[in-house]
C-alpha positions as CSV (number, residue, x, y, z in Angstrom):
1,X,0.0,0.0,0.0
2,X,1.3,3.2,-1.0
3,X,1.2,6.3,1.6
4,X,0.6,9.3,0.2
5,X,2.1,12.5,1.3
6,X,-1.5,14.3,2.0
7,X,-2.1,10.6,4.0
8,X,1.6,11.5,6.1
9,X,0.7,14.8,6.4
10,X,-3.4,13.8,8.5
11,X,-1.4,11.3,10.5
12,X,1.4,13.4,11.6
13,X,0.6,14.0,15.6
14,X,1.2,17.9,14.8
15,X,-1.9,17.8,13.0
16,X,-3.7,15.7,14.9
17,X,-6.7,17.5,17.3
18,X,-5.2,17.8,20.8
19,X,-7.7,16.9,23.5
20,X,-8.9,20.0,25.1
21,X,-7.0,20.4,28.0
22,X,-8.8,20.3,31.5
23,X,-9.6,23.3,33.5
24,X,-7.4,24.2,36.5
25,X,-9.4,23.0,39.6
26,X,-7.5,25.0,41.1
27,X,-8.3,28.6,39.4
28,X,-11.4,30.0,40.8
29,X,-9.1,29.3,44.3
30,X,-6.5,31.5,43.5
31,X,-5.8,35.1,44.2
32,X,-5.1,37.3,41.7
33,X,-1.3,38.1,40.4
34,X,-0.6,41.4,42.2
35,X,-2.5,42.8,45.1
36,X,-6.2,44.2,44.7
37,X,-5.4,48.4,45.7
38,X,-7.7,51.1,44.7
39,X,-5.5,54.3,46.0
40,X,-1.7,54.2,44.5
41,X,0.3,55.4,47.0
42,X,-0.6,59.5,46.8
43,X,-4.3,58.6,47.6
44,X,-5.4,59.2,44.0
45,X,-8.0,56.7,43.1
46,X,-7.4,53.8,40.5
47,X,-9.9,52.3,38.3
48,X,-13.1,50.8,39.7
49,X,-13.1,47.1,39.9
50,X,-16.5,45.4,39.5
51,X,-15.4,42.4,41.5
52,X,-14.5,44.6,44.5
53,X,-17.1,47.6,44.6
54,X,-15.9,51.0,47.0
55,X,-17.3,50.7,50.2
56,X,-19.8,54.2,50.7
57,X,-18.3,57.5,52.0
58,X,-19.8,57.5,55.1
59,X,-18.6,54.3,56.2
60,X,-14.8,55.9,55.0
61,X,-15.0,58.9,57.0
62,X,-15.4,56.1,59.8
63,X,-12.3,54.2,58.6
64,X,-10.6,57.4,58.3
65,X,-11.8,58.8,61.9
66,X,-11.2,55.3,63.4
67,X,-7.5,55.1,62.2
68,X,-6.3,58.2,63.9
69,X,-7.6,57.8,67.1
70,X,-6.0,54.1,66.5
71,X,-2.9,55.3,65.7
72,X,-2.4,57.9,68.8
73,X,-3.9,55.2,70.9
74,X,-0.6,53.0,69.5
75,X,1.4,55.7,70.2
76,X,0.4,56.3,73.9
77,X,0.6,52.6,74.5
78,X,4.0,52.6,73.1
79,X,4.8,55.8,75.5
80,X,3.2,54.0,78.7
81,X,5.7,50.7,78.1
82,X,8.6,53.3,78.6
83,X,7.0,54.9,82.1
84,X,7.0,50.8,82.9
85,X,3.0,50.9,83.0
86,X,3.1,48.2,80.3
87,X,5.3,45.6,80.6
88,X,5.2,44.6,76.7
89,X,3.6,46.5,74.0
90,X,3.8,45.1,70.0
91,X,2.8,48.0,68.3
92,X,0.6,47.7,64.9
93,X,1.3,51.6,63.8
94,X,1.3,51.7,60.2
95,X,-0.9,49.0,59.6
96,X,-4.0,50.6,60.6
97,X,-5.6,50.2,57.3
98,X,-5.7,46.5,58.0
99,X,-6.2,46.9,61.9
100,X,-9.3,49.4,61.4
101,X,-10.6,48.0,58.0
102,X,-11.1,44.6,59.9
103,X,-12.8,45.2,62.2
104,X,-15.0,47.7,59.9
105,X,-15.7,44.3,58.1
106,X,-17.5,42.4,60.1
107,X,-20.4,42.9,62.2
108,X,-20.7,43.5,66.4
109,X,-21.8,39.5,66.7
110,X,-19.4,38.5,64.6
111,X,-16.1,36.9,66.5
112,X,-12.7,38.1,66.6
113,X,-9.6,36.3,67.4
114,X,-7.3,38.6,67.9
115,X,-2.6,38.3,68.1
116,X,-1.2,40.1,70.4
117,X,-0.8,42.5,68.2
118,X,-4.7,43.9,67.7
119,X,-4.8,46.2,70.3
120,X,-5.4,49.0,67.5
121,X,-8.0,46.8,66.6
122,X,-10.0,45.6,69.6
123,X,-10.4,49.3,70.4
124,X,-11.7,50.3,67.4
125,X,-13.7,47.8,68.3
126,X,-15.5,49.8,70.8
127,X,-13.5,47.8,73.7
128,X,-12.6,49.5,76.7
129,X,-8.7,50.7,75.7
130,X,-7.7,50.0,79.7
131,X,-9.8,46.6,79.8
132,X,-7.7,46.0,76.1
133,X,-4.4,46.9,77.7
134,X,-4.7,44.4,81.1
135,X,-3.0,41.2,79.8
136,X,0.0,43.6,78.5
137,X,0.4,45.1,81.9
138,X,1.0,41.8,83.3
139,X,-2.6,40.2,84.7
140,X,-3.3,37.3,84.5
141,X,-6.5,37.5,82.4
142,X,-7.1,39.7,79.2
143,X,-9.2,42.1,80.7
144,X,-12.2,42.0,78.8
145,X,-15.5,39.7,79.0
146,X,-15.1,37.8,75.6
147,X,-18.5,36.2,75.5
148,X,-20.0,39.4,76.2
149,X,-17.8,41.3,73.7
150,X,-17.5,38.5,71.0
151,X,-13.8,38.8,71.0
152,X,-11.3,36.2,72.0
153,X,-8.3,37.1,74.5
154,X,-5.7,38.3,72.7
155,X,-3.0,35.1,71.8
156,X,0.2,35.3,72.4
157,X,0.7,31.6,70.9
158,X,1.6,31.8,66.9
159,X,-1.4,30.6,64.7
160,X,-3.1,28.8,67.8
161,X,-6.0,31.4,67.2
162,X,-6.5,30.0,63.6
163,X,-7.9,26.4,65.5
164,X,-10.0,28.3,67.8
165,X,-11.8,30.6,65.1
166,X,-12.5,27.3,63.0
167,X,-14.0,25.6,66.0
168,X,-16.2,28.1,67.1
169,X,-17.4,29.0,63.4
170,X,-18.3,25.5,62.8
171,X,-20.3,25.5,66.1
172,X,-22.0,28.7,65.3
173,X,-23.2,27.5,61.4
174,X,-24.4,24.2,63.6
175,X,-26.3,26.0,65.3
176,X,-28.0,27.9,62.7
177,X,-26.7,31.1,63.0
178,X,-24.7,33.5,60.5
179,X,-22.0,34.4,62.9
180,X,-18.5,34.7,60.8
181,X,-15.7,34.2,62.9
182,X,-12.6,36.7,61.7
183,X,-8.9,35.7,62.7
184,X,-5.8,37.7,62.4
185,X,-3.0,36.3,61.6
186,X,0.6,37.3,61.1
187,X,2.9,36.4,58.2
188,X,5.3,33.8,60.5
189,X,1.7,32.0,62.2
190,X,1.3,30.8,58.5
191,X,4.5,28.4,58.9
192,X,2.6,27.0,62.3
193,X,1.1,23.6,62.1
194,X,-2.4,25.4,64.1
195,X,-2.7,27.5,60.7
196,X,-2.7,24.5,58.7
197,X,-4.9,22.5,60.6
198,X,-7.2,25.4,61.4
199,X,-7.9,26.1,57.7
200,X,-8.4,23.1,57.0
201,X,-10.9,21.8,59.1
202,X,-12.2,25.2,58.2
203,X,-12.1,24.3,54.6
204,X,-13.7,20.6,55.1
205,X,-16.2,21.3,56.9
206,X,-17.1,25.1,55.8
207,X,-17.2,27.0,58.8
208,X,-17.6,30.5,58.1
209,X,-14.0,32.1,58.8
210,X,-12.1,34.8,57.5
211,X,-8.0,34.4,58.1
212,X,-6.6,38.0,57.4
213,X,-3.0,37.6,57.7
214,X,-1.2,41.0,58.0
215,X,1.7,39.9,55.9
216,X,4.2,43.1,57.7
217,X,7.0,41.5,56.0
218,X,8.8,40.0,59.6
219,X,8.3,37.5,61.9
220,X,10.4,39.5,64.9
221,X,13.3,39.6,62.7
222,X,12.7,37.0,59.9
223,X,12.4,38.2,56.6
224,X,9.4,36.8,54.5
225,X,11.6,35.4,52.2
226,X,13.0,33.1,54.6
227,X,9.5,32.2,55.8
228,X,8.5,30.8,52.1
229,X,9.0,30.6,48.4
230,X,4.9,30.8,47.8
231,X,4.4,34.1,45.0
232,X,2.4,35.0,48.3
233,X,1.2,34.0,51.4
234,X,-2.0,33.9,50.0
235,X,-0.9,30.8,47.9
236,X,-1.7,28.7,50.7
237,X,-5.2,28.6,50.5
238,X,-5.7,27.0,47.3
239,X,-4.0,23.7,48.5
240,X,-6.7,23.4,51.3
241,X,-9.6,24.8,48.7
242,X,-10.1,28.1,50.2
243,X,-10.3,30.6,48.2
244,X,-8.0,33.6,48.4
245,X,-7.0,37.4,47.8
246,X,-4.4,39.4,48.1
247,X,-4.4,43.1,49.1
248,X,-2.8,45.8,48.9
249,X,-2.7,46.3,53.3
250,X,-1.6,50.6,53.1
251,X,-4.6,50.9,51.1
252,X,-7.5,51.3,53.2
253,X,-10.1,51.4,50.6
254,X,-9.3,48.4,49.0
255,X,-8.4,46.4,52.5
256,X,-12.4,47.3,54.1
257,X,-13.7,46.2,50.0
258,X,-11.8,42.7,50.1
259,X,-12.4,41.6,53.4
260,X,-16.2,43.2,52.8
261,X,-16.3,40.5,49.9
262,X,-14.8,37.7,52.3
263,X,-17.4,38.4,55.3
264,X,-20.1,37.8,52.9
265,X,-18.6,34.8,51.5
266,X,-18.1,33.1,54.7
267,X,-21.3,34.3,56.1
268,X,-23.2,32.6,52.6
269,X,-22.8,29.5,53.9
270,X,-19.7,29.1,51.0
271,X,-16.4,28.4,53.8
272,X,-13.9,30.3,54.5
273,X,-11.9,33.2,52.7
274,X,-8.1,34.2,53.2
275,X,-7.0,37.4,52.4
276,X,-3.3,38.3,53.0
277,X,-2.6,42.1,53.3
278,X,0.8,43.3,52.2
279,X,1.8,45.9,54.7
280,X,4.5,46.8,57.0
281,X,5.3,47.2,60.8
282,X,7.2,50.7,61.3
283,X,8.1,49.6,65.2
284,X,10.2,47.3,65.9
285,X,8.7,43.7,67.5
286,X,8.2,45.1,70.7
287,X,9.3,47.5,72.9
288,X,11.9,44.9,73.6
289,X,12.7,44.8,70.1
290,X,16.0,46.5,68.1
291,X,14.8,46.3,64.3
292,X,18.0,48.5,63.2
293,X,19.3,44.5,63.7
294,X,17.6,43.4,60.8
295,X,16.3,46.2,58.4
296,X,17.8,49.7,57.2
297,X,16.6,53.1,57.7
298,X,15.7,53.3,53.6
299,X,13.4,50.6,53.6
300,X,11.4,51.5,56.5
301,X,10.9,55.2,54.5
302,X,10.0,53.7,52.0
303,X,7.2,52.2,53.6
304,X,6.4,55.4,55.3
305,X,5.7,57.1,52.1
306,X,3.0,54.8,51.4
307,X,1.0,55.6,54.8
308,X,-2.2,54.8,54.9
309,X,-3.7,57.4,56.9
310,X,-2.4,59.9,54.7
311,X,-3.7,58.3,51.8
312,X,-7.2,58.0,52.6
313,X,-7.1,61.9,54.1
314,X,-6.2,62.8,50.5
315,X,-8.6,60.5,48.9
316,X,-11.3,61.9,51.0
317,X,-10.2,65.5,50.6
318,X,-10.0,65.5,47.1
319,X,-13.4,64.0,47.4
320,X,-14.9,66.8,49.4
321,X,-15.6,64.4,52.3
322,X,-13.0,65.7,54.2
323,X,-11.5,69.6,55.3
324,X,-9.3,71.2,57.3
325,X,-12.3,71.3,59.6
326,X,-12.8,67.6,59.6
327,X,-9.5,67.0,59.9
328,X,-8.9,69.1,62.9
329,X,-11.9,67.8,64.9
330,X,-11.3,64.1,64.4
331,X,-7.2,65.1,65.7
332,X,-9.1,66.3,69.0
333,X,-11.0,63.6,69.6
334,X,-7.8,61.7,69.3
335,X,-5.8,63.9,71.4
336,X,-8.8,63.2,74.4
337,X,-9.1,59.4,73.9
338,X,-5.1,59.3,74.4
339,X,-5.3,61.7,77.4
340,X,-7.8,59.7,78.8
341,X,-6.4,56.5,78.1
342,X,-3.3,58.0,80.4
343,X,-4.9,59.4,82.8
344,X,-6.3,55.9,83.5
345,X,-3.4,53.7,83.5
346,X,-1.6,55.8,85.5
347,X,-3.6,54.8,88.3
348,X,-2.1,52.1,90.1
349,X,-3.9,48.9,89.9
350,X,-4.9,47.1,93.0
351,X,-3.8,43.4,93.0
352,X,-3.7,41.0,95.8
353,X,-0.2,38.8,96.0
354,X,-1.9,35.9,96.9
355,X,-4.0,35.7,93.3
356,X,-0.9,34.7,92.2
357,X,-1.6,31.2,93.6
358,X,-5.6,31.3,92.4
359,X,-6.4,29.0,89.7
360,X,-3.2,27.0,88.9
361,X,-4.8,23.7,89.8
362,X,-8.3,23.1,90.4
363,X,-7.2,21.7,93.7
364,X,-4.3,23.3,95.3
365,X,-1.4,20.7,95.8
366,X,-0.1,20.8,99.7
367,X,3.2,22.3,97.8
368,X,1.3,25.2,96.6
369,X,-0.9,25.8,99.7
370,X,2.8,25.8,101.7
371,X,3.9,28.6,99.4
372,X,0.8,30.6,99.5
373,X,1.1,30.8,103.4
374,X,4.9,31.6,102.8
375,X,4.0,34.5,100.6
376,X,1.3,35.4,103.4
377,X,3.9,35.5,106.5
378,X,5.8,37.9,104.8
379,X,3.3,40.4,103.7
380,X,2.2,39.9,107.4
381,X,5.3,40.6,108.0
382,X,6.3,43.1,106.0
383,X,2.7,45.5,107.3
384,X,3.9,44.8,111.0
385,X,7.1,46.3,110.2
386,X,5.8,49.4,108.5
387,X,3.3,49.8,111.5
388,X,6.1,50.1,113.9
């Protein structure tokens, strides 16, 4: 039989139909290539995005408002830690977009689980800023009634939070109600086995969470690049089937639209939603902290340039939602909140020594009763001596 070259040509596999190839499970998971933002860094606004509508001017003035007073609030904690009325503070100043725009998310039922590093947070919350600032003054309970304020203690613990919020969001869709339970998360709790498992019991069973890590580019002093090779943090998602974004954290416009978009996934009934932010710490750790260690002096300008407080001032000024007027009154009512705020914790608390030995076993052992009376001679002791 003789083969033609028209016959060669059919049977050749370059022109043979190549099966369609199948769709990436894996797409409609993924976040997209560079981080959502709807400022660029002056405050001048981008194109509109259909998939993540601006949140209404009112509810910016708000974010705007809120994020000052946040901010001096940092700032006076930061100042009490070196008067020694804190004995640790991690200050979050220069990520109020994310702190504020968070909490601005999700509704006064809703759950937070906050790090240690929400305190900008839980009082924008509307928490007491005193009752927020107990556990870092030493005490040995956070301060604050969580059931009655639908916030978890702050943790300390990397990522341990992540478990909790998918625990309690599972029990609250059991249950019939639309409660979404919002975690915070920082870049380094990612490479904790609690994040993993937490999302993915999340993920399996669809409780309603929203895992916002704050992606400030350190864990204490390690860099993100030694944390992962992921394009972003927000990569990790698609491997448990959560789906994911990625924002631009300085802008506070587009951080209250994405994790807007996320609440009301979650809360759908449709599982959980990450979103990492991509922002920056300016302070170091902690007050205990020396970041010139580990970063220069031009990177952290660099990031100051891009501050999000100024950035939605100008947004909101070109706008006409904002004036000098507006501007000056909402730096007043910052100036009193921080005043107060002092005024308060400068009061010295009234503990009793012997707490110390309350609730560290349901039953005290006859080694920890024989301690307690120790501690009690000598304070006995010490109020007979000042008598005299």
């Amino acid at each position: 039989m003789t083969t033609t070259p028209q016959a060669v040509r059919r049977a050749s596999p370059r022109n043979r139909r190549r099966p369609a190839t199948p769709a990436d499970p894996a797409r409609p998971l993924l976040p997209g290539a560079q981080p959502v933002s709807l400022l660029d860094p002056t405050g001048a606004p981008l194109p509109a995005r259909t998939d993540y509508p601006e949140p209404p001017g009112d509810l910016l003035r708000e974010l705007y408002r809120r994020m000052v007073i946040g901010r001096r609030f940092d700032t006076q904690a930061t100042a009490l830690t070196k008067q020694g009325r804190l004995a640790v503070y991690p200050s979050s100043r220069g990520q109020e977009a994310c702190q504020v725009g968070a909490v601005l998310a999700v509704r006064d039922t809703d759950w937070v689980f906050p790090t240690y590093r929400e305190s900008m947070a839980l009082v924008s919350r509307g928490l007491d800023p005193v009752e927020v600032l107990t556990l870092l003054r030493g005490d040995w309970h956070c301060g604050y009634d969580p059931a009655a304020r639908f916030t978890a203690p702050q943790c300390t613990p990397l990522a341990t939070q992540c478990v909790h919020a998918a625990g309690l969001a599972y029990g609250e869709a059991h249950q019939g109600r639309d409660t979404v339970a919002l975690a915070f998360i920082g870049d380094g709790a990612t490479s904790e086995g609690d994040f993993h498992e937490g999302i993915n019991f999340a993920a399996v069973f669809k409780a309603p969470v929203v895992y916002f890590v704050q992606n400030n580019q350190y864990a204490i002093s390690v860099p993100l690049s030694r944390q992962t090779a992921a394009p972003s943090l927000a990569y990790k998602g698609a491997g448990y089937g959560v789906p994911s974004e990625q924002v631009d954290g300085n802008d506070p416009v587009a951080v209250l639209a994405v994790l807007t978009r996320a609440v009301e996934h979650a809360r759908a009934g449709n599982g959980p939603f990450l979103v990492e932010a991509h922002t920056y710490r300016m302070e170091p750790h902690t007050n205990a902290d020396d970041a010139n260690r580990y970063r220069d002096g031009a990177e952290v300008d660099a990031w100051r340039d891009r501050d999000p407080i100024a950035r939605l001032e100008k947004y909101l000024r070109d706008r006409g939602e904002l004036d000098d007027d507006g501007v000056a009154a909402v730096a007043a009512e910052a100036e009193t909140y921080a005043a107060d705020v002092r005024e308060r914790m400068n009061a010295q608390p009234t503990v009793d020594p012997l707490s110390l030995f309350d609730h560290v076993y349901a039953q005290p052992t006859p080694q920890l009763i024989e301690q307690r009376e120790q501690v009690r001679a000598e304070l006995a002791a010490a109020e007979q001596e000042g008598d005299a």
